[in-house]
C-alpha positions in Angstrom: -11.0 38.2 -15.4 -7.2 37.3 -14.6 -5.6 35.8 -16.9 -3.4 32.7 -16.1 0.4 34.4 -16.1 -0.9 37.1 -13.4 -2.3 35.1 -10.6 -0.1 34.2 -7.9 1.8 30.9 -7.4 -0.8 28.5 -6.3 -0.3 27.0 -2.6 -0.3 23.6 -2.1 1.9 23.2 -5.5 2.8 19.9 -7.1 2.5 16.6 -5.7 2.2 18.0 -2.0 -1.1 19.0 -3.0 -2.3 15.3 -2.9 -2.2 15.1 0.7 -3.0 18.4 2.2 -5.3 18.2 3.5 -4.3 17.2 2.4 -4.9 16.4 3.9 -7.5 16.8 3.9 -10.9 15.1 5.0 -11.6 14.5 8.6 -14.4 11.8 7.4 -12.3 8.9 5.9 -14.1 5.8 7.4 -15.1 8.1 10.6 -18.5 8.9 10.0 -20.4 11.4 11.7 -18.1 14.8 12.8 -20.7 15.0 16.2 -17.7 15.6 18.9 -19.8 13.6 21.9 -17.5 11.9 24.9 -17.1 8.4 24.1 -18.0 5.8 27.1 -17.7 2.4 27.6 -15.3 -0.2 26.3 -14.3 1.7 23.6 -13.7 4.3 24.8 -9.7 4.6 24.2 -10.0 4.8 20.8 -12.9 7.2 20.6 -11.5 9.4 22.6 -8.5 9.6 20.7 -10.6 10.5 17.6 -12.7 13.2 19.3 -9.5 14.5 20.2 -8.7 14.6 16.4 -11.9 15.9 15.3 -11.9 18.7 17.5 -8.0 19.6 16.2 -6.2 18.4 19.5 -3.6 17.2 17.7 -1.2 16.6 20.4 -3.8 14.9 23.0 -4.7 12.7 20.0 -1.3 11.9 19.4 -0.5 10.7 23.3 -4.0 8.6 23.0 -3.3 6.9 19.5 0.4 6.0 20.8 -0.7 4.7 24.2 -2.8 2.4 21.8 0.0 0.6 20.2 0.5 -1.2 23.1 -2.5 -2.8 23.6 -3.7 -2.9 19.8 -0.3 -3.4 17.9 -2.0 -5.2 15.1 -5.1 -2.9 14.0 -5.1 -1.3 10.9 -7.2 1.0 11.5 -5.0 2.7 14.5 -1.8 2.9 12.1 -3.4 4.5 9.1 -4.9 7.2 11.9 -1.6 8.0 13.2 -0.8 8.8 9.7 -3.5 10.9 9.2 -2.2 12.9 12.4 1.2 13.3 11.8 0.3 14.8 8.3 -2.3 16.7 10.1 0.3 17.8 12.7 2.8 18.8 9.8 0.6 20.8 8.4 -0.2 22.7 10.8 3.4 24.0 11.7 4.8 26.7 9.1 5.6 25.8 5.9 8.8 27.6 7.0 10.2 25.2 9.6 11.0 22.1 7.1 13.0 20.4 9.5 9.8 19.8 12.0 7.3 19.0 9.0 9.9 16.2 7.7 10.3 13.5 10.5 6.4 14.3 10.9 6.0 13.4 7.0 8.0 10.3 7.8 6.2 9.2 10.4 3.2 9.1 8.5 4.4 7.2 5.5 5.9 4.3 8.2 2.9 4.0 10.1 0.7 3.8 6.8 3.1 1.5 5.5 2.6 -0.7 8.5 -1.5 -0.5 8.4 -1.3 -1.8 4.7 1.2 -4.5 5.8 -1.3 -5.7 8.8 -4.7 -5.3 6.2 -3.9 -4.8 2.9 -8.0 -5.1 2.4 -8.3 -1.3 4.4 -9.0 1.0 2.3 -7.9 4.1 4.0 -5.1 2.4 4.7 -4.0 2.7 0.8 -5.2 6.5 0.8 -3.1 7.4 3.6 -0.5 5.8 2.6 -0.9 7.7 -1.2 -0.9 10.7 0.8 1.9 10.5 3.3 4.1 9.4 0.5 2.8 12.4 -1.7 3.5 15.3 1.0 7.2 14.1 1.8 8.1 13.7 -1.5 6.9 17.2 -2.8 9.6 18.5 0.0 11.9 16.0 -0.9 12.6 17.6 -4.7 11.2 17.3 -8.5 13.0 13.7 -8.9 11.6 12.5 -5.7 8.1 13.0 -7.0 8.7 11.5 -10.1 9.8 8.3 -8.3 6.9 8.2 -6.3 4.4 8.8 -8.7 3.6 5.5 -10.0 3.6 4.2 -6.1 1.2 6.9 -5.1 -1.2 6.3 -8.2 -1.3 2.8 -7.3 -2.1 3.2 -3.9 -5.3 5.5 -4.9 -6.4 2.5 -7.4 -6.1 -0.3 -4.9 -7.8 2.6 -1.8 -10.7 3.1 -4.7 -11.5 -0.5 -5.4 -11.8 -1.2 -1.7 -13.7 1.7 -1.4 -15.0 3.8 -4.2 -16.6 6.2 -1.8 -13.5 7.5 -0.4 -14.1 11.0 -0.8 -10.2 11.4 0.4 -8.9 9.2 -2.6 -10.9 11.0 -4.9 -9.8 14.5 -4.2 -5.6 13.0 -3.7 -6.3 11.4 -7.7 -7.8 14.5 -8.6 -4.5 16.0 -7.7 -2.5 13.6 -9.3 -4.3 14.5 -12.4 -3.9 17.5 -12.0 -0.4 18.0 -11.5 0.6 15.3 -14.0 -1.1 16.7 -16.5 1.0 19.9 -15.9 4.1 18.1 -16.7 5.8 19.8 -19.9 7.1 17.5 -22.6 10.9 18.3 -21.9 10.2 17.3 -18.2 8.5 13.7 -19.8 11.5 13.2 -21.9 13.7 13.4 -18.7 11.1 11.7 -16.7 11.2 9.1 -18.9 15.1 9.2 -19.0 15.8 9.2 -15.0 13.2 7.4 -13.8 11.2 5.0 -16.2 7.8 5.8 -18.0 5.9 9.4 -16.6 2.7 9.0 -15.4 -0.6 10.0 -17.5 -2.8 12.5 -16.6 -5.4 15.3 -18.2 -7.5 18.2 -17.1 -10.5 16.5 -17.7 -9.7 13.4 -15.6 -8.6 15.3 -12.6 -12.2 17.7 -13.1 -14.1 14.1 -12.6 -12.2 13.4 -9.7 -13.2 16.8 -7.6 -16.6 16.7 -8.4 -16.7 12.9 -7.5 -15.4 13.7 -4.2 -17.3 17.0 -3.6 -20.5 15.2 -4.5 -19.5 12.3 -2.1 -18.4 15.1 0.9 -19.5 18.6 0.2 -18.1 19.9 3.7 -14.7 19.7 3.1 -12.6 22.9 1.5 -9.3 20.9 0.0 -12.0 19.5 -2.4 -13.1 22.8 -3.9 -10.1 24.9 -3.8 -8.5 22.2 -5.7 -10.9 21.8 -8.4 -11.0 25.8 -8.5 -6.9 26.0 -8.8 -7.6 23.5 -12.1 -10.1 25.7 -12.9 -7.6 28.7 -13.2 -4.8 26.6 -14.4 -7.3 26.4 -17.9 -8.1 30.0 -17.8 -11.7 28.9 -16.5 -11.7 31.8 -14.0 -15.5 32.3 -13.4 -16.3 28.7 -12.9 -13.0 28.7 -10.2 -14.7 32.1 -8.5 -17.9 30.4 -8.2 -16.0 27.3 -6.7 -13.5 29.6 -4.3 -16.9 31.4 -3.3 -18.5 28.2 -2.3 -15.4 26.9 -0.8 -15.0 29.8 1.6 -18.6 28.9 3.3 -17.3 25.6 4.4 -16.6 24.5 8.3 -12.9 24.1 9.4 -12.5 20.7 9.6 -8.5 20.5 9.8 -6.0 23.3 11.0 -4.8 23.3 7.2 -7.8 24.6 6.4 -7.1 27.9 8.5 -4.0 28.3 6.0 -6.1 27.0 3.0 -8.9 29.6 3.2 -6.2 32.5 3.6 -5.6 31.3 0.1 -8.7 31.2 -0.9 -9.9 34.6 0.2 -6.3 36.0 -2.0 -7.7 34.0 -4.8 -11.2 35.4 -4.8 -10.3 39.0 -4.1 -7.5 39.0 -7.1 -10.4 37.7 -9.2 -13.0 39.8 -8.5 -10.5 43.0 -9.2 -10.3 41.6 -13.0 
């Protein structure tokens, strides 16, 4: 098999990885992924998340925004336009920083605003984990330092509201993950710059995948995240067998297009060894 220092850089690297997608799960407090034509009187804001589900980002984006006006106060609205602008970030090459950025900040102001409106909405608190995740992890090392103890609170409070957030499960696995990574020099500065570092293992972050996967098996950011910890402990048949499940799964977010490019590199450099 291949060994750790001759795969290639993992995608979706550092804290990023907690919100791509993020970013990630199409079924945070949506239910059923059955893309119907909404009727009746609520209509507006059904049709605005068929338009999502079925990856029209922009026609979702016109419908959620028309919404403001008339529902300026629901939660559940602002932590959706969140999800979209993350969703519509992703989507645009990781090349082209300067249209993923005002995206990314978008998303962590309208989550802000659904957690000050509800603070009791759970997916309010995971969006707004993940918004804050994917703009710091283009906004530099120190940046996602700062915002680590922020982000890990936001998963506990999205958790205790609702422990079957599959979302929140897969974004902690994440932060696991990648703060488990941290070396010991990088602590001591951590811990010099920008107060305490935050805690993490292998094992934590393993919990945390398969918590998520066994909550929503459909979605592909669970598995190739569990696989990529898989290979960062030189566990590479376990992350074949995950990659190889991983690659059966439905698109579910235009990330996942990128995401399974990955994930077919992974498998075939694997399978060579």
């Amino acid at each position: 098999m291949v060994q750790m220092n001759s795969m290639p850089k993992p995608a979706y690297h550092a804290l990023g990885t907690l919100a791509l997608f993020s970013c990630l799960a199409f079924q945070v407090v949506q239910g059923s992924l059955k893309a119907t034509e909404p009727t009746g009187k609520q209509a507006p804001f059904a049709a605005a998340d068929h338009a999502f589900m079925a990856l029209q980002y922009e026609k979702a984006d016109s419908l959620y925004d028309a919404m403001r006006q008339t529902a300026p106060e629901n939660a559940d609205l602002y932590w959706k336009l969140s999800r979209l602008n993350i969703s519509m970030a992703e989507a645009i090459s990781p090349k082209e920083t300067d249209r993923r950025m005002p995206l990314y900040t978008k998303a962590v102001d309208f989550a802000r605003k659904a957690v000050s409106i509800d603070s009791t909405n759970a997916a309010a608190h995971t969006w707004l984990a993940a918004s804050l995740a994917v703009k710091a992890d283009k906004s530099g090392s120190k940046e996602k330092l700062a915002r680590a103890k922020e982000i890990k609170h936001e998963l506990d409070k999205a958790l205790a509201l609702n422990p079957h957030d599959d979302v929140a499960w897969s974004i902690l696995g994440s932060y696991y993950r990648q703060v488990s990574s941290i070396g010991w020099m990088n602590r001591l500065l951590g811990n010099t710059f920008v107060g305490k570092m935050p805690e993490g293992n292998p094992e934590v972050a393993e919990k945390a995948f398969k918590k998520a996967i066994s909550l929503n098996p459909r979605v592909i950011r669970h598995y190739h995240e569990l696989a990529l910890l898989y290979i960062d402990q030189h566990r590479n048949e376990e992350a074949l067998q995950t990659l190889q499940v991983a690659v059966r799964k439905p698109v579910l977010m235009k990330s996942d297009i990128r995401r399974l490019e990955d994930i077919r590199e992974l498998i075939k450099k694997l399978e060579e060894e």
